[in-house]
N, C-alpha and C positions, 0 to 999 in steps of 0.2 A: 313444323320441324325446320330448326337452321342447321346449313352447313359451316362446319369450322372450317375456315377456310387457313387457320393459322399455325397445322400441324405442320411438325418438326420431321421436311425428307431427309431420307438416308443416303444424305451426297457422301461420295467418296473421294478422298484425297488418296493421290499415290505418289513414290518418289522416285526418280529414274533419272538414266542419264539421253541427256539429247544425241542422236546418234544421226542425225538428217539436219540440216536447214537449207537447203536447196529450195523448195518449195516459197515463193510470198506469202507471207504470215500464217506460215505453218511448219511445226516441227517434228520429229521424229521422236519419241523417248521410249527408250526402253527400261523397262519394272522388270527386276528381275526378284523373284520369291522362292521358296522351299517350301514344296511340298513331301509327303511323307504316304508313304503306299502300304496301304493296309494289310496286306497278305505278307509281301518280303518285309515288309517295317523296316525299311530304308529312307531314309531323306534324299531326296533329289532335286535339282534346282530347275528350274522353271523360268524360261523370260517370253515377256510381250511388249508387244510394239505396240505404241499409241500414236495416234497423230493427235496433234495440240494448237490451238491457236496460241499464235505470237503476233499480236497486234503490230509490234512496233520493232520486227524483226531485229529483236535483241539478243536472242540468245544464241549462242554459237556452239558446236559441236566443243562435247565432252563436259559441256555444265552440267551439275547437279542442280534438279530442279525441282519443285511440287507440281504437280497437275492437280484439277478438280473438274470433275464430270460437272457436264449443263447440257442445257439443249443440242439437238443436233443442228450445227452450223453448215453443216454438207455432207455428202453421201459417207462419208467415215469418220469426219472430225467431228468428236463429240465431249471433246476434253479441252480444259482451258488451261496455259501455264500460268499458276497464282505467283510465283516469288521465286526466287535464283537461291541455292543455297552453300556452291561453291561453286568458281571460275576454274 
């Protein structure tokens, strides 16, 4: 029996605004979503903080940015910034 070793994970991209760069090569973003509650059937919005690697301390507070989950780089940073999408 082989292992396929070349299945397709279920990485997730999210998009949020940097709201920390205080940290070395680590940033703040916040996702904010809408979620919607089954009993009142209201929508209500929802945000989370991610900490992010920024390799090359470039992103500065209030970009719009992608993040993508990867390994855990440190005891919370588990998220990587892939690309800027407004200054």
């Amino acid at each position: 029996m082989t292992q396929n070793n070349n299945k397709k994970k279920n990485i997730k991209i999210l998009q949020g605004v940097v709201v920390s760069d205080k940290a070395d090569k680590t940033v703040i973003v916040k996702v904010d979503r809408v979620k919607f509650h089954p009993k009142y059937e209201k929508k209500f919005k929802v945000s989370d903080r991610y900490k992010a690697h920024d390799k090359e301390n470039k992103f500065k507070i209030g970009d719009l940015v992608e993040i993508k989950q990867c390994r855990p780089l440190s005891k919370d940073k588990r998220w990587r910034v892939i690309k800027i999408i407004t200054k």
